[in-house]
N, C-alpha and C positions, 0 to 999 in steps of 0.2 A: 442399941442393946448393950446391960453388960456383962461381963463375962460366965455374971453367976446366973445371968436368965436363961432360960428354955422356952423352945416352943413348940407343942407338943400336939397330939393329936390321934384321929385315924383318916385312913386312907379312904374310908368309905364314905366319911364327912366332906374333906375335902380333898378332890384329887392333885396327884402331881406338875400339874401342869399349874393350877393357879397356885398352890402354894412354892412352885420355883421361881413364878409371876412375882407373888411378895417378897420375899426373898430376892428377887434382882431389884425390885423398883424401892425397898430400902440397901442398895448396895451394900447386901449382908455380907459378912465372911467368917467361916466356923464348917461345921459338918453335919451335915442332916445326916440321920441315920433311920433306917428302913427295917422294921421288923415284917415280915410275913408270917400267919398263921400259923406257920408249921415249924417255924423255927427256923429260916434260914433270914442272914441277916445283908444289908447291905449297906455302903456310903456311898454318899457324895458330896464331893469337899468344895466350896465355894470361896472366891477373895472377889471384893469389888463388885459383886452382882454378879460376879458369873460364874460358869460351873470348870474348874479347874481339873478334878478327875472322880474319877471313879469306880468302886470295887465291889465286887460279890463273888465269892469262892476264888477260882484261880483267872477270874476276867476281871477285865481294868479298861479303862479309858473309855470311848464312845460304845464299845460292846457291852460294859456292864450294865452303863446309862441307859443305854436303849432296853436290857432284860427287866432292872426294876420299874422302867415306866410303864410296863406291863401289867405290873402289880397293882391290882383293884381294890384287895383287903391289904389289913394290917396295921399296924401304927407306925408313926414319924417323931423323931427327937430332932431335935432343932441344938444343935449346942455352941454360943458361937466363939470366935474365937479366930487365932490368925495361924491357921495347919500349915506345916513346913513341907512341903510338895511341890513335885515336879509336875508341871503343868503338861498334862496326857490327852487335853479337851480342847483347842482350839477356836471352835466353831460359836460365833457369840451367842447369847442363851435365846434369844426371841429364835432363831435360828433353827439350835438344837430343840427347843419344843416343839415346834412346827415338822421339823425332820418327822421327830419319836411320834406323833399324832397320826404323822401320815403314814408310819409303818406301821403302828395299830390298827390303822384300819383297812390295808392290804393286808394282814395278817388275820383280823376278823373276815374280812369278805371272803380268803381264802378255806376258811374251817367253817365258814355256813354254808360250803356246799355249792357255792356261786362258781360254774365255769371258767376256766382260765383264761375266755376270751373277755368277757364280763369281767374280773380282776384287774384287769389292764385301764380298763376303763376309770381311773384315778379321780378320786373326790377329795380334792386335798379344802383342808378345813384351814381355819386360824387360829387367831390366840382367842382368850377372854377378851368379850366385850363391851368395850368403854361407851357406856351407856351414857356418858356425859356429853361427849360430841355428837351425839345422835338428836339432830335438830326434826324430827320428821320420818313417817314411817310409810313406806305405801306395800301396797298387798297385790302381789302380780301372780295370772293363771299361767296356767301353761303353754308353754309356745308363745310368752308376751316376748318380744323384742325390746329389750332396755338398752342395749347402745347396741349401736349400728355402723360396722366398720367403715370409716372415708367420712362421716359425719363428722361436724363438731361439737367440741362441750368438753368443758371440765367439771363436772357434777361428778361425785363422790360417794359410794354408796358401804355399806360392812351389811353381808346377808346376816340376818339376826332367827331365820329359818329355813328349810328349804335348801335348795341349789339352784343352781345355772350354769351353764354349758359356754365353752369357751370358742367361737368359729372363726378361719380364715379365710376369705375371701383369693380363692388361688385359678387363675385361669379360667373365671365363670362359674366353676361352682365352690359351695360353702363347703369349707373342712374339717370336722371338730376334732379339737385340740384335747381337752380333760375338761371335766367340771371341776365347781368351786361350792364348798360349803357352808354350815353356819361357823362366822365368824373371818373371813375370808373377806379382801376388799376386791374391790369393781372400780375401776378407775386409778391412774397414779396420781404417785407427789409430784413428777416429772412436770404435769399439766398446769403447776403452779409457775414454773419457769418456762413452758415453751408453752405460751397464752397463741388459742385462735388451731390449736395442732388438730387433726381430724384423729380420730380414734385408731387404734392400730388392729382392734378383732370386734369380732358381735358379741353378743352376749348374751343369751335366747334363757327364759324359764323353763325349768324341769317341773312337770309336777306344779306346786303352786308355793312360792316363795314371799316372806316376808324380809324387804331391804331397808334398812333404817339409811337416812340423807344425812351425810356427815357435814360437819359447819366447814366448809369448805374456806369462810371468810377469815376464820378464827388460823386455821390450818395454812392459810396462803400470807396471815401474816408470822406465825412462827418459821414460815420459810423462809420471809426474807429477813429472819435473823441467824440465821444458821451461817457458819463460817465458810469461806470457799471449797473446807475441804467435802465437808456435810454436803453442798450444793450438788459439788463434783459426783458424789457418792448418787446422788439421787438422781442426776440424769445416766450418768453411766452403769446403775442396774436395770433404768428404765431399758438402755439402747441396747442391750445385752440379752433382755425379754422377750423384745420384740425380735432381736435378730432371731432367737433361737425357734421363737414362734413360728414366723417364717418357714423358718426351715424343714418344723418340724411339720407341719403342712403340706410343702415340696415335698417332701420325706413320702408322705403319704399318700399324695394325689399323682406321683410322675416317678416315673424308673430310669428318669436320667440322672449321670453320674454326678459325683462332685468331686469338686478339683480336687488333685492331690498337692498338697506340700512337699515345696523343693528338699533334696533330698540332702540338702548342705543346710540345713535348717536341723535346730536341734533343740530336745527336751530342753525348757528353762527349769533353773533349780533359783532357790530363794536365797537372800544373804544369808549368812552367818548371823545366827542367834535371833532368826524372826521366820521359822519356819512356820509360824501359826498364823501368820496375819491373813486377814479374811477376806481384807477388801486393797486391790493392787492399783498403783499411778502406772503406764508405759511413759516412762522418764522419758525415754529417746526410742524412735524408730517403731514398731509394727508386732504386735504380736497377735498368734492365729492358737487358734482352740483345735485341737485335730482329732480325727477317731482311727482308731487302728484297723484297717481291712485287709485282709491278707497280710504283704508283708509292708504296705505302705500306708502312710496317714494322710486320711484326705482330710481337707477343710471344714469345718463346722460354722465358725464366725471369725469375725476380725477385727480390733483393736486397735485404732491409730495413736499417736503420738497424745499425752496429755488426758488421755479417757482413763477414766475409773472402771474395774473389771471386779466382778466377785470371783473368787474362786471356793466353790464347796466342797473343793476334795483337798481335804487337812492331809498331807503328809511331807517328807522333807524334798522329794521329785513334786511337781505337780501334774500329778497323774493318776486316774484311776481308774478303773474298771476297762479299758481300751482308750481312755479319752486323755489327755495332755495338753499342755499349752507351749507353742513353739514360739521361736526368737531365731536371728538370723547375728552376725557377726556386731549389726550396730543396735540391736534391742537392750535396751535394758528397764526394769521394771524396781517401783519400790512399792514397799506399805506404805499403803497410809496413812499407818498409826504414826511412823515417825516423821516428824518435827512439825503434826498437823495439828495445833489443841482442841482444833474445831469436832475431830471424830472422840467425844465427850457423850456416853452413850446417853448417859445417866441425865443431863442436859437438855436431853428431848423431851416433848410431850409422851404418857402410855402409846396414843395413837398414832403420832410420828414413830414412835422405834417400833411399832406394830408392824406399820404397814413395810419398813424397810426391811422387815424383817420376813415378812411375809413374800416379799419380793423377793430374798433372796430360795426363800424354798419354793418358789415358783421357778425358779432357775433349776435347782435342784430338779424337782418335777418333770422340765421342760429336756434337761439331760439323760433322764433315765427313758423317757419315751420315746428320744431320739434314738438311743442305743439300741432299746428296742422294736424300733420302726426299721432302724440300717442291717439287723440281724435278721428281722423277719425280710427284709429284701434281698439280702444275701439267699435265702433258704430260698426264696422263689425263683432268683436267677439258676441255683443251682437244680432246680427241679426240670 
């Protein structure tokens, strides 16, 4: 684009999420701007395909983001250009869509009158989908069994309608975890590197779902050209997934405790001048994911030496809502991003940075139903 172009529109044509979609996957950089109906106005300023910050009245950063993705009507100005701004967004954009989709639709299910037990019940959806990798379509009823935990198989599916329900196999009986909706994958990239692995949960139909078969052939070889960092990236959100699955399971199905972290263990904080990196190396030694109970943090998952970890809580502690990540005297952790050329987002296939993307708000997802599985546990001890 140059400087004097525009790209222009309304909201009701096309919504926000595909046109930030375009916008990242031409690594735009300038200022979409946001009119609403009624006259109130908003930005959001992009470098490189991703969203660097954002304003509307007196809110800024992921707060503003998340009120205009709200916005249904209105029109969008597109103006591009290279905005002089402090980077207030951290969270990379396949990411922050996926985040904003899924508070839309807790935020809808809440004002239709749907129970607050029902509400919990999480349909986390995906991006736009790439209908060009879709080799194959098949049509499943309700209650079909599409993968079956302890089984194997690396077949690859994007639900293209419907849902399906996520189960763990804990102690004998099944435990649902959340569902997953249109646009949402079934299966990892992980599957590509660890050939012959049995499935980590079931994956049951709701209702009656249509799943499109992704080219899995095409996908397993843009894997193995991905740099070791990319590689690294994708097993260690895989093994990160699945820990928290786990747990979040245990969570649900048993009222036994979880270890607490030693108490000479301490909040890790990030280098100097990279407090936004999304995705962490543990350089040396061990680090533990903890949630705050009373006045100590017990355990959630663990991290050894040389794995790759997401972290989806953007701030300069990493820490949020009760949850943290600990290090001991010989931990220490870097980003990724530095001196890895391989984490190149823009270098991936749409459906490659989809899925990793997707994976990471499945983490997301898998965090907050922890917190509130360990809070609802708490209230029944104390009962």
């Amino acid at each position: 684009m140059q400087t004097a172009d525009v790209l222009s529109g309304r909201l009701s044509f096309v919504g926000l999420a595909d046109l930030l979609q375009f916008l990242g996957a031409a690594v735009a950089a300038g200022e979409l701007r946001i009119f609403a109906e009624n006259g109130v106005e908003g930005v959001i300023f992009m470098k490189n395909g991703e969203v660097f910050d954002a304003r509307i009245g007196r809110e800024q950063g992921e707060e503003a983001f998340h009120t205009l993705f709200t916005w249904q009507e209105g029109r969008f100005l597109f103006i591009p250009g290279n905005p002089e701004i402090k980077r207030e967004i951290h969270r990379n954009l396949t990411g922050l869509i996926l985040d904003a989709l899924r508070r839309m639709d807790e935020f809808q299910a809440i004002h239709a009158g749907k129970d607050t037990e029902s509400s919990r019940d999480l349909c986390l959806k995906g991006p736009t989908i790439e209908y060009s990798d879709v080799v194959d379509e098949e049509f499943h009823r309700d209650g079909t069994v599409v993968v079956r935990q302890g089984r194997f198989g690396s077949w690859l599916w994007v639900i293209l309608e419907g849902k399906v329900r996520l189960y763990k196999e804990v102690g004998g009986r099944s435990v649902p975890l959340f569902c997953l909706g249109k646009g949402a994958f079934i299966g990892s990239a992980a599957s590509f590197a660890l050939m012959n692995r049995p499935r980590s949960a079931s994956v049951h139909v709701v209702g009656e779902a249509l799943l499109g078969v992704l080219d899995s052939q095409r996908l397993a070889r843009e894997f193995t050209t991905l740099g070791p960092g990319l590689r690294d990236l994708v097993l260690g959100l895989d093994r990160q997934l699945s820990q928290l699955g786990d747990l979040l399971a245990r969570l649900r199905s048993s009222s036994a405790p979880l270890p607490l972290i030693p108490e000479s263990w301490e909040i890790l904080r990030r280098s100097e001048g990279v407090s936004g990196a999304s995705f962490c190396r543990v350089a040396r030694g061990k680090v533990v994911l903890g949630y705050k109970i009373g006045n100590h943090f017990s355990e959630l998952a663990s991290f050894p030496e040389g794995v790759v970890f997401a972290d989806p809580m953007p701030a300069t502690r990493i820490c949020r809502d009760g949850m943290a990540f600990f290090g001991n005297a010989t931990t220490r952790i870097l980003p990724l991003e530095d001196g890895d050329a391989g984490m190149l987002w823009d270098r991936l296939s749409p459906t490659f940075r989809k899925m990793l993307g997707f994976s990471v708000s499945s983490i997301q997802t898998s965090l907050e139903l922890i917190g509130e599985a360990i809070e609802c546990k708490g209230q029944q001890d104390d009962a």
